[in-house]
Structure formats: C-alpha cells, structure tokens
N, C-alpha and C positions, 0 to 999 in steps of 0.2 A: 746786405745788412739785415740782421734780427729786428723783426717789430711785429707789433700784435695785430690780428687781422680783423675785423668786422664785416661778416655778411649781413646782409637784413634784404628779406623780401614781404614785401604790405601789399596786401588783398585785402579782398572783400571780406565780413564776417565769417570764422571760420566755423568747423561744426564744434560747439561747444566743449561736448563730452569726450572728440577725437585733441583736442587742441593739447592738452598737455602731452600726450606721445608723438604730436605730430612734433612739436617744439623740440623733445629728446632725440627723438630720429632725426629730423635737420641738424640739430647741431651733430649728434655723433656719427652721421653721413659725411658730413665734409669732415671731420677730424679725421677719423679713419681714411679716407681718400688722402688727403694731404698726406700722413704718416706714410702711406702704403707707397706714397713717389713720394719720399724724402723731404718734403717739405718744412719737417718740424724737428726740433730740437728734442734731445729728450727729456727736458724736463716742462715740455709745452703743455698745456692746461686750458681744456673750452668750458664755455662758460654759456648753456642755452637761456635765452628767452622768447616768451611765446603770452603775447596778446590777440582777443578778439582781431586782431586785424593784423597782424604780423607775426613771422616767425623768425628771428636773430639769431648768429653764435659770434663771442669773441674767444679768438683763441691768441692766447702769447707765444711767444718766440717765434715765428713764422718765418721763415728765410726766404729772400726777394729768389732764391731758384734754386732747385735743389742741387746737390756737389754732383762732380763727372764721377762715374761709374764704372769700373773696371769690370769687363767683359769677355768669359769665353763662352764661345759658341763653336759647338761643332760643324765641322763640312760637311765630311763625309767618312764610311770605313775606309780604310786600306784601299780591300781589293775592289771596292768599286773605282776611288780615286787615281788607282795606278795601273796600266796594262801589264801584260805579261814581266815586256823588256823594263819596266817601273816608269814607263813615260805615263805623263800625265793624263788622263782621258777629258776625252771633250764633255761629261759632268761635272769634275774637276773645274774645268777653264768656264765653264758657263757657270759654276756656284761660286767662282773668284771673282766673278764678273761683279755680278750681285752684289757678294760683300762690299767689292768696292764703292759699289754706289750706296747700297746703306751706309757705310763705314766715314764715309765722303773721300778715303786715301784714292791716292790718283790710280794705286794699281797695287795687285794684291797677288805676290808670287809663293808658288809650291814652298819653296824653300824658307819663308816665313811662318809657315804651318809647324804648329810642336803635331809628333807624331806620337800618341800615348795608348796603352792599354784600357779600352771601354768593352767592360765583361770580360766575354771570352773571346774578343776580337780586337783588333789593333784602329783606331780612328787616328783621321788630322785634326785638329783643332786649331782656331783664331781667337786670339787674345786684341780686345781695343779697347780703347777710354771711349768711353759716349759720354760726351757733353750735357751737363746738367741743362735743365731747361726753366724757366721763366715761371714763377710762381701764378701769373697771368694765365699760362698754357695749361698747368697742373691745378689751377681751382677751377676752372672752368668746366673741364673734365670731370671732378669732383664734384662739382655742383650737379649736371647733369645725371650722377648716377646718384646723388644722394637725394632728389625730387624723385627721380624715377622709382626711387625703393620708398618711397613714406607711406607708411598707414593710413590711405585713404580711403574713408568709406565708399563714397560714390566720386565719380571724373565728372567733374561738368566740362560742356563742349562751347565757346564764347570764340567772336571773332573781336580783333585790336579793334579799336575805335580813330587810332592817335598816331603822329610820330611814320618813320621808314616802313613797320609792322603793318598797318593800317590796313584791315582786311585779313591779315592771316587768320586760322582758325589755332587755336592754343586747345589744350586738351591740359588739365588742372584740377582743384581740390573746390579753389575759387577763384573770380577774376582779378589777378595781380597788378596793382598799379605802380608799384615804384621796383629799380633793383639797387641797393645802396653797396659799394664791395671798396673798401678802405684797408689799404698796407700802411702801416703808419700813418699819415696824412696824404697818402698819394693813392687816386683812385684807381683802381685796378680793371680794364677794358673786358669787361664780361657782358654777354648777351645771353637770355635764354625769358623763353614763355615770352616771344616777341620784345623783351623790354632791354634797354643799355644801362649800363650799372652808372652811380654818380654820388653822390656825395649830399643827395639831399634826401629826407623822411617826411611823414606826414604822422603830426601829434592826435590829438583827442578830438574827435570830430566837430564837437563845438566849444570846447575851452580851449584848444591851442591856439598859440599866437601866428599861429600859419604852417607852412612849408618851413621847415627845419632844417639849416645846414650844419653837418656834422665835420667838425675839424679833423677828430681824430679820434682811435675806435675807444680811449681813455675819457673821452667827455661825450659817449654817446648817453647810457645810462642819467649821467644830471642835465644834460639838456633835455632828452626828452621830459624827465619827471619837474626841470624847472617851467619851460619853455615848454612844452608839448603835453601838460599834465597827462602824462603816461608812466605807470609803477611797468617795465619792460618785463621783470621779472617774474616768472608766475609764482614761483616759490614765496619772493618776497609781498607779492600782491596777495595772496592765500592768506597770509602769517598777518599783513595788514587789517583785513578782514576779519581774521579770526577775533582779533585782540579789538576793533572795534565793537563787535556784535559783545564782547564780554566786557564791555565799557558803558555799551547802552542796557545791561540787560539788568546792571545792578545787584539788587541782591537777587533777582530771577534767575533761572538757571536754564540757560539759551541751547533747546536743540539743533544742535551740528553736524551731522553725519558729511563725514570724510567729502562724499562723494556728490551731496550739496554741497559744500565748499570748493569743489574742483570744479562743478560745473559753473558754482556763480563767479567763480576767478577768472573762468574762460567766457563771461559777459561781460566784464568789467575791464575798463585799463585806467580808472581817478574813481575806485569805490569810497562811496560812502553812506553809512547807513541810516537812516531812521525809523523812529517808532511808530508804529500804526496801532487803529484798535476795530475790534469789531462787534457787535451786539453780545449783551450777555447772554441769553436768549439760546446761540448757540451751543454754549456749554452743554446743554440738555443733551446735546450728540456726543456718542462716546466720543473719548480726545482723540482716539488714535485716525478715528476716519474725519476727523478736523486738521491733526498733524500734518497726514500721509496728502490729502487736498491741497496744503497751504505749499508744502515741497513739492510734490511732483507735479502740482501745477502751474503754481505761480512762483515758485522758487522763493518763499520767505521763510524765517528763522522762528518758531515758535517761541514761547517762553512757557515757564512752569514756576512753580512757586518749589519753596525749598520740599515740600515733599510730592513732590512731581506732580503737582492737579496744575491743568491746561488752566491759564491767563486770557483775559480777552486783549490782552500785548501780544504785536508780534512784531518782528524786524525784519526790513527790507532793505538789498544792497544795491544802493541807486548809482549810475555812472555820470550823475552830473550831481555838481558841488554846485550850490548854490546859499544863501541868506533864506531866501522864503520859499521855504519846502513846502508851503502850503499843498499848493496842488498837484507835486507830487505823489504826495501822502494823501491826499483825498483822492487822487485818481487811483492807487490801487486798495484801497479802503471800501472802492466801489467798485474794482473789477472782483476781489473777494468774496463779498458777499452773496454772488449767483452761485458760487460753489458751495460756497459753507452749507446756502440753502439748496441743494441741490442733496446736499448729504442727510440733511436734516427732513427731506422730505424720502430719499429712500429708507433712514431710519424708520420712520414712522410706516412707513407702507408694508415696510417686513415685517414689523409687529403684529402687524394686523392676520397673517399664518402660522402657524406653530411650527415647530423646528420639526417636531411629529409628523404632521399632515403634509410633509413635504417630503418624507420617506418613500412610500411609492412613485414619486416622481425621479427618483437615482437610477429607475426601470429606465428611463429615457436618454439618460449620460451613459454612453460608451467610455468605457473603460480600457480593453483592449480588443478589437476581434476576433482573439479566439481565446481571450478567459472574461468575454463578458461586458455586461452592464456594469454599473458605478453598485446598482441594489445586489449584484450577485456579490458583488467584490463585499461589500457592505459586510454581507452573510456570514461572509468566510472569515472576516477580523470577528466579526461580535463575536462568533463560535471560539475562535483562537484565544480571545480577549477574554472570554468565561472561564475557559482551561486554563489558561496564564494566571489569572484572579486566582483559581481553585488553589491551585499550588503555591502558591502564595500567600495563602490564607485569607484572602482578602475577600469581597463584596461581588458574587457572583453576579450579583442582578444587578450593581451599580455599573459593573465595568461591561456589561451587555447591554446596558442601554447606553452606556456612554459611546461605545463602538458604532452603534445605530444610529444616533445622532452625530455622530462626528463629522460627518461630510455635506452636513445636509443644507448647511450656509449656505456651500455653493451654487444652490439655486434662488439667493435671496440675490435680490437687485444692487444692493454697496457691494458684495464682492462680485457679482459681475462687474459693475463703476471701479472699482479697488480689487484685484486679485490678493494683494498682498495682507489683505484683512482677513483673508480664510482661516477659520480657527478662534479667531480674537474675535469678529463679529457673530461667530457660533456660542462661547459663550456669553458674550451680553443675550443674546436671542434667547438661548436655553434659561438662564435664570429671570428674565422675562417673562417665559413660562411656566416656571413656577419649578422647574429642573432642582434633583439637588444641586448642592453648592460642587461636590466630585464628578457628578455627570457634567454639568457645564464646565468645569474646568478642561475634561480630557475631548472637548471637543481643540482647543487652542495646544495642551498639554501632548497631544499624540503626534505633533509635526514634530515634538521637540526630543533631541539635539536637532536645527537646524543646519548648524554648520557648525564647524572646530569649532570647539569653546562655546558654544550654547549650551542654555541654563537646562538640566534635566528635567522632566516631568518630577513636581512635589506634591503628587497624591499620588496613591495605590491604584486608584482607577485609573488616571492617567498614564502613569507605568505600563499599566497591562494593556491599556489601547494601544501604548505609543510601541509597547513591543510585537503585540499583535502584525501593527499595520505595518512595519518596517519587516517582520518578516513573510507577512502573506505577498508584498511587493517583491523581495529578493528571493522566493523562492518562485512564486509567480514568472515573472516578469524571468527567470534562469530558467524555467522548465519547457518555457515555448521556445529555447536559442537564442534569447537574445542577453545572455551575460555578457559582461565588458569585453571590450577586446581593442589594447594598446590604448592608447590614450581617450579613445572612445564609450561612454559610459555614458548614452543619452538618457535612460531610466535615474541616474544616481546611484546606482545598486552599491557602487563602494562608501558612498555618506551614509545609506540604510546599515550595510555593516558593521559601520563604524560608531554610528548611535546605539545600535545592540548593543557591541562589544563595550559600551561607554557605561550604560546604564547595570550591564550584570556584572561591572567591574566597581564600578562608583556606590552605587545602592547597593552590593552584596549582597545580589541575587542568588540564592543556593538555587538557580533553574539547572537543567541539565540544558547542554546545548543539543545534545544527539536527540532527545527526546523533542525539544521544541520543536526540531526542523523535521521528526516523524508527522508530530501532530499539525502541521503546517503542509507538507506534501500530504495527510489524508484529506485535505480540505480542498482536493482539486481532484479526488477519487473521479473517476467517469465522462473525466478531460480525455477523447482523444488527442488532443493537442499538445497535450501534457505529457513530458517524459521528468521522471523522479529525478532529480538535479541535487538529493541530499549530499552526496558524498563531496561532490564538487565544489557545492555551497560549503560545508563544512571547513574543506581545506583553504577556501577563499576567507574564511573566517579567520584562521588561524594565519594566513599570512596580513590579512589587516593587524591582527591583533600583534604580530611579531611587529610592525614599521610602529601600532601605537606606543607599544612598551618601550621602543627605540627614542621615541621621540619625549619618553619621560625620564631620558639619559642615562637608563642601561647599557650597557656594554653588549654586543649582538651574541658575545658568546651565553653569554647570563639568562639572556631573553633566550637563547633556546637550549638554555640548559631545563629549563620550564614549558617551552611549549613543546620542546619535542616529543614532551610527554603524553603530547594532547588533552589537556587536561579537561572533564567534562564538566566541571562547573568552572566560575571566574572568580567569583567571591573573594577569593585567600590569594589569589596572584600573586598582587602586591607582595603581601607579607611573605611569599614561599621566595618572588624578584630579593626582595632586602637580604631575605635570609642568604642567597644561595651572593648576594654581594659582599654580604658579612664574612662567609664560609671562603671565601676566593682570596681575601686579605689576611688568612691564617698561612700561617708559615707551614703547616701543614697540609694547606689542600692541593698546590701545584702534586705534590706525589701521591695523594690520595686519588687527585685526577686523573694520575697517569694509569694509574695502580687501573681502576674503575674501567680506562678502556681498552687496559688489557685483559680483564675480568669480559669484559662486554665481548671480546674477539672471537675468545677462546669459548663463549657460552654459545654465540653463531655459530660456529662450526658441531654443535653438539646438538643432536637432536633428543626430545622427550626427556631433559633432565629432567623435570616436573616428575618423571614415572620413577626417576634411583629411591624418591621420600626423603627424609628424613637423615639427618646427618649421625651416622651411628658414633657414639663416643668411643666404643672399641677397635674402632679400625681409624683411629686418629693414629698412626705410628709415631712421627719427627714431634720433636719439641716445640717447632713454627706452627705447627698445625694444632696441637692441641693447645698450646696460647694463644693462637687467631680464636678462636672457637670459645676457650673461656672466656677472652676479651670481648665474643659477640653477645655469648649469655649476660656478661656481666652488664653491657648495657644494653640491649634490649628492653628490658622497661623502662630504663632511664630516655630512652630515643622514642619509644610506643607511647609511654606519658606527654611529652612534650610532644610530640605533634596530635596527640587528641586535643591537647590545648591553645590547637593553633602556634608552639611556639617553636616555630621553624630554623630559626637559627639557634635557640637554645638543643634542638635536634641534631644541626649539623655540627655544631660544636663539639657536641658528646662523640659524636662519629671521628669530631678528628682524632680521638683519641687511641685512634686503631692504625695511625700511621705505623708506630715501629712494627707491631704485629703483622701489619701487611705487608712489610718489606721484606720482615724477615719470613715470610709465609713464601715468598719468590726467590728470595735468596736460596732458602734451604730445601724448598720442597720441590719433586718433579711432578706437576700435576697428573700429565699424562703418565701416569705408572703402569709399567707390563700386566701387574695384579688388579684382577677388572677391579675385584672388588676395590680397592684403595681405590681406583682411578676413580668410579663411579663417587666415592664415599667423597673425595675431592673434589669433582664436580658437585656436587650437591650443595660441599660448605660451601664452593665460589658463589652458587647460585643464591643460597641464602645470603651472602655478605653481598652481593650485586642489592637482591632486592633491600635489603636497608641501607645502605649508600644511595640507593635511586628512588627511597619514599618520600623526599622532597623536590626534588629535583635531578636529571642526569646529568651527574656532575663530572663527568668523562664530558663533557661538550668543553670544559671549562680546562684542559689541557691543551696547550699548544700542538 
C-alpha cells in the first residue's frame, strides 16, 4: 500500500553555512535512491527539511515494496555453451547451476534458454521475475548511500555512548542522537551511524515539551512547531525571519544579505527577534566597517534610516522566545560593543599615516614572484591609468595619483581586521587626507565591476584605474602561463574580462582594444618571465564578449554576425546588435544573407582582388550587372551617411534594397567568365558589394 514516508536523523549542531545543502542533498539522496529501485510512484514528491540539529525528508506515495521485475540475463555465447556434437558444456551446467540458486527455481535446464542473436554472435539467454522486495531493504540502502554522498565539510570521528552501539566508533558530519523512519504510521526497522530508527524526535532544546512522538509523517511538521517549538523547514524558518526583521525595523530599512539570512536560519529552529542599541559615539566609524563587524561577527541585522545613514538600531535573531528579553538584549548589547570599539580604534590609528606615506611600503607586499612586488605592480597601472585618462581626455594627474594610492589601504589595520573593506576604507583614508574627491573615489571605484551586475566606476578617474588594473592583471597574470584552464580560474582573469568588456560597452569607450592590450604588454618590457599573451588575450576577449551579448538575448547567429568582425572599439555594439536584429526580420535579409555567403565564398577562393581596382562601367556587359552596380552607386551615400551617423539599421535597411539586384546579378551573370577582363571586372563589383553589405555587420553569419 501507497503512503508517505518520513526520514528524520537529529544531531548535534550542524555547520551553519553547510546546513542548507546538507538538508537538499539528504532529502534528494534518498528520493533518488528510492526512485532508482522502484519505490515510488510517479507522481511522488519530497519535501527537505533542515535545522540546527536535524536534517528530514517527507516523501508521498511510497510503496510498502517495490513491484517483481522482469528479467533477462544472459548465460553464455553459443559456442562457449555447446560442444561440437551441441551437448551442453560443463560452463553451461555450472552457470545453470548459479541461476538457479540466484533465481531460487529448483532447476534450470538448456532448453528453457531462448537462443538469440547478440552482435555478431548467437547467445542463450534466461528470462525470470525477481520478486520486489521490502521498502525496509530498499530505504536502508538508500539511506546508506545518501549519508555517504552529503556535502560534508569536515567527518568528525565519536564513539556511541548508549543502547547495543555502545562503544562503536561512527565516522559523521556530527554526533547523531536519534533515527525517526515512519511508512505511514508504521516504523520502518532501519539502522545506521550505530542508532535504530523509531518513532520518536527531540524539539527545541529548552522550549520543547520533551521527547516527541510522531504518529505519522502528516503530523510531523505541526507537532514539531506545536509541541517541539521547531519551524522544520529552512525555507519556511528563512521567510519567517525575513518578515520579522521587516516588522521590527519599521520605517528603517533592515540590512539582509541572502547569505546572513541563510546562516542565521541554520542557528535558529523558534527565531525571534529583537532590538538592540549601541552608543552613538560609534557613528563616528565609517558604517560600512560598523555593518560588516555587526554580520560577520555577531550575525546581527543593521538598520538605516530611509536614506541609508547607519542607526545606533540593530536587530538580533534570538532562538529563545521568551516575555523578558531583557537580558538577552543586554547580553549581546555588551558582547558588541568590544567590536564596534575595536573598529573605532583601528579607524582612528590609520588616520594617523597618510594613504602617501604608505606607498613605499607596497615594495614589501609580493604580488607575484615573477612580476613582482604590490609597488612595481602599483607602477605599471598608474602608467597604464595616465595612457587610458590620456585618450580619454580626462585628468592625467588625477588618474595617476588615483592608480598610486589605490592599493595602499591594504596596509592600513581595518582592512587587515576586514578584507572585504579594501577600496571603501581607501577612500574614506584619501579624503582624510585631503585627496581630491576623483582620487579617493578610484581607490573603492577600480575593483569595480565586482561581480555580474556591479555598479560601474562613475568618475573618469575611476574608469581609467579600474581599466588599468583589470588589464595589467589579465595580461600579467596570461603572460607568466597562468591563464584559465577549464573551469579553473584562480586569478579571476574571466571577471577582469568581463569588467573591461562591461565598461567600453556601457560607458562608450571609443578605447581601441588592440591598442590597450599593446600598451599594457609594454608595461612588462624587460620581464624575462614574461611572454606577449596579446593575441591570446584578445581572442579570450572576444569570446567573453560573444557569452555577454548572449546573455542580453541576442540570437548567437546576430552576436557573431558582429563580432566576427572583430570589432576594435565596443562603444556602438549595441546599436550595430539592434541593427543587424532589425535587418534579420526583413523579408529581405534571409536572401541577402544567402547572397553575402556566397559573395564571401567565391572572394576566398580569389586572391589580390584588392590589386583588379576599381569597378570599370564599360565592361559591365548583362543588364544584372550593370543594375547591381547602379543600385550600389545609387545607395552608397545613402548607407555611407547613415552609418557616420551611427544609424545602423537605417544602413541595413537601405542595403535591403539590393535584394532583387542581387538575385538577378546570380541569376543572370556567370561571374567566373572565360574573358579575364569581365571576370576580373566581376570580382571587383562582388568585392565592392561584399564590403558594403559587411560595414555593419557580416550578415552571411545570419543565413542558415
């Protein structure tokens, strides 16, 4: 009979951060396992839960044993299983033998064997039912390989204290105290990690009303959260949390990153939260190195006021409910305060050296062993950073001292204490010192793009550092051998790529990219270490930049109707991508495109058209050719206007209008003609009518 299953195994605290994929991988261990020996119906559906102390799954329709199973197995070939005269050989009688004992039949003769073609050879084969077996036999097995496969960071090694176990040594994530395995209301005899499964749980370690027995896997869920005050579910205990902290915060506005919320769901199983406060006093500390303190050390919830300045509120997700939170709230009111001060005194102690006077100390941070210290590296962006500004038009001197100071935080004491403040504590430090407002900014401004969807650098000086320094990294860091390789990318080199490509596409940077990556490999001039990695780098550009454009729901043939071009600036991408999307939904481009790559075929095969010149009017002979040819004069400046004006698909538009010309230019003309001169004169117009079909895009990619 169909009924829903409940496993539940309770240990000791699990690791916080692992606990929500520990909870997925348990539940869809055993799902998978059950499925894979027929356990489950097919419209079965599990259901994980995962607390600090526990990891559960319920899964519906579950069948008490899976159905008998229709089985052919083969014996043997032919001519192993039969001698010359076709008597049976003694392999034969010993692998009958066998069957019969796996099979459990009393006896298993030749003549029960189907005799069939396997390959290129003739086999016997045995057909039997195998009896389903006991959903008992089949979880147990399943349980065993789905502990054995869980994402555990470290095995702790514990001997049983208790019970028949008593003494064993268990090998585990943590120490397991209970094993709960319910088929409908009937307990299912499983053993494993020394413990026997049963029917009972253990709630919230001091608000439950004890040891918990579970009737059936439909009232595990409200007993535990009536009776055991435990929310089972992490999803649903997350969603709880969330909606509390946005209950206490009022009109504040409660920082939450994902990833605090995931960890404090895997400390809690009855959250609840309250408000704490801490000296005003503090504020004085930037917020962010007050923020980053409050989460990644004590895991509490900041608050901000509607325009984001730090609160002396903060919220904290307590796992005991109680009337008088007093000294809850005063006890971590007072573990607080050593950190906050703790920040507020390396603030104050970095002040006290200028962001300057800590420049020749980057001579002591290794950077790589063989490109150098952190101050040669230093060298090589400021230089890159002044080039970049130059072309630009921007602020030579701004963006060279902003390149010089930009790393030099990391020698200040908070981003030693906090890493993740490198850049954001460089500019508070620089305008400290009295820094313009562009130089301190491109100390924080030059990490950025951090990641997909980070905010661009929004100054000129910051721009030019932040592309500086993502390129002296990605040609650096390619030139010693150590570019990406398969999923391996310890440098970043492909987020450096990808920041480039973001910024000279987004800010419509007229930079050249060939030129950037010249000026960037002479910045490593007199490196033996160093081999020139431009070309390599380049093409690694251009297939990041193919997956970006993809991923802004271009069509891949679109996306490299444009990059196959290689294009050397990025600026106009965009508009040349619309255009050539515009150009593809005319009823005219599918044969414009065909046209285009048979123009492109036939121009391979020709070498030095370039040297024929010039399309002469008097050797146009057919009617096709010298109408291809007026229709090219005629728009020619209409297609040459519109793309000086950037208007790309007003360009391709014009073009379609050389469809009928170009068909009837294949219809009627034999390009390659016996008379050089015509042939020549032929190739020439192809070649002219290639290159203006192909000055937006090659639109031969865009044919099937």
């Amino acid at each position: 009979m169909n009924q829903t299953l409940l496993v539940e195994l309770v240990t000791e605290e699990l690791p916080p951060k692992a606990l929500a994929k520990l909870g997925d991988a348990f539940a869809a261990g055993l799902f998978n396992g059950l499925q894979s020996r027929g356990y489950l119906e097919a419209d079965a559906a599990a259901t994980s839960y995962a607390t600090p102390r526990r990891l559960a799954v319920i899964i519906s329709n579950v069948r008490a044993a899976s159905p008998d199973k229709a089985i052919r197995e083969k014996v043997l070939p032919v001519t192993v299983a039969l001698d010359a005269e076709g008597r049976p050989t003694a392999p034969l009688v010993k692998k009958l033998a066998a069957l019969a004992a796996q099979t459990g039949a009393p006896v298993i003769t030749p003549d029960q064997l189907e005799r069939a073609q396997d390959g290129k050879a003739e086999s016997f084969f045995y057909t039997y039912t195998a009896k389903g077996s006991l959903l008992a036999q089949g979880l147990q097995a399943a349980l065993e390989d789905s502990l054995a496969k869980l994402p555990i960071p470290k095995l702790m090694s514990y001997q049983r204290q208790f019970g028949h176990a008593a003494g064993q040594t268990v090998h585990f994530v943590r120490p397991a105290h209970r094993l709960l395995a319910l088929h409908g209301n009937e307990v299912l005899p499983l053993a494993i990690l020394g413990l026997d499964a049963d029917r009972i749980t253990q709630g919230h370690r001091f608000l439950s009303q004890g040891a918990l027995t579970i009737d059936t896997p439909e009232s595990y869920v409200e007993t535990l959260a009536v009776k055991g005050k435990v929310i089972a579910s992490f999803k649903d205990r997350k969603e709880n949390i969330r909606a509390a902290l946005l209950a206490h915060a009022g009109e504040d506005q409660v920082l939450m990153p994902e990833s605090l919320l995931d960890e404090v769901t895997a400390l809690v199983e009855w959250p609840t939260v309250y408000a704490c406060k801490f000296e005003d006093e503090f504020l004085a500390v930037p917020q962010e190195c007050l923020i980053l303190t409050m989460q990644t050390n004590q895991k509490y919830f900041a608050l901000t006021d509607a325009n984001g300045k730090l609160r002396s509120r903060f919220l904290i997700v307590s796992n005991l409910e109680t009337a008088h939170p007093q000294h809850i709230i005063g006890g971590n009111e007072r573990v607080v305060r050593p950190r906050l001060s703790d920040a507020k005194f390396f603030f104050e102690q970095d002040k006290k050296k200028t962001l300057a006077d800590r420049v020749p100390l980057l001579a002591n941070v290794v950077y790589h062993n063989k490109l150098g210290n952190q101050l040669q590296r230093t060298e090589r962006v400021q230089t890159l950073a002044g080039k970049i500004a130059a072309l630009l038009g921007g602020d030579v001197a701004q963006a060279e001292r902003g390149a010089l100071l930009a790393k030099t935080d990391l020698l200040t004491d908070m981003v030693g204490e906090f890493p993740e403040l490198q850049g954001i504590m460089g500019t508070y430090y620089a305008r400290h010192d009295g820094e313009s407002d562009e130089v301190a900014l491109a100390a924080s401004e030059h990490y950025q793009p951090r990641f997909a969807g980070d905010a661009l650098p929004t100054t000129a000086t910051g721009t030019a550092v932040a592309l500086a320094d993502k390129l002296e990294t990605l040609v650096g860091i390619w030139g010693i051998g150590l570019q990406p390789t398969g999923d391996k990318d310890p440098f970043a080199l492909r987020r450096h790529a990808l920041g480039i490509l973001r910024m000279l596409i987004e800010k419509r940077l007229t930079l050249s990219l060939s030129a950037l990556l010249r000026e960037t490999v002479a910045l490593f001039a007199g490196n033996s270490n160093f081999k020139d990695p431009g070309a390599d780098v380049l093409s690694f550009l251009y297939d990041r930049l193919r997956g970006q454009l993809r991923e802004r729901g271009y069509a891949q043939n679109e996306v490299e109707a444009v990059v196959a071009q290689q294009p050397d600036t990025l600026n106009n991408i965009v508009e040349r991508l619309d255009a050539v999307q515009a150009f593809a939904a005319l009823p005219e481009a599918e044969a414009l495109a065909a046209a285009n790559k048979r123009i492109t075929n036939i121009l391979k095969k020709i070498e030095g058209v370039e040297a024929h010149g010039a399309v002469q009017n008097g050797l146009l002979r057919e009617a096709a050719e010298q109408g291809l040819y007026s229709a090219m004069l005629l728009l020619k400046p209409q297609v040459d206007a519109a793309f000086v004006q950037g208007d790309f698909a007003g360009a391709l538009k014009a073009l379609a209008q050389l469809r009928q010309n170009v068909d009837a230019f294949f219809n009627d003309v034999m390009v390659n003609a016996e008379d050089e001169q015509l042939r020549k004169n032929r190739q020439a117009l192809l070649a002219e009518l290639h290159g203006m079909l192909n000055r937006v895009a090659d639109i031969s990619k865009l044919a099937a």
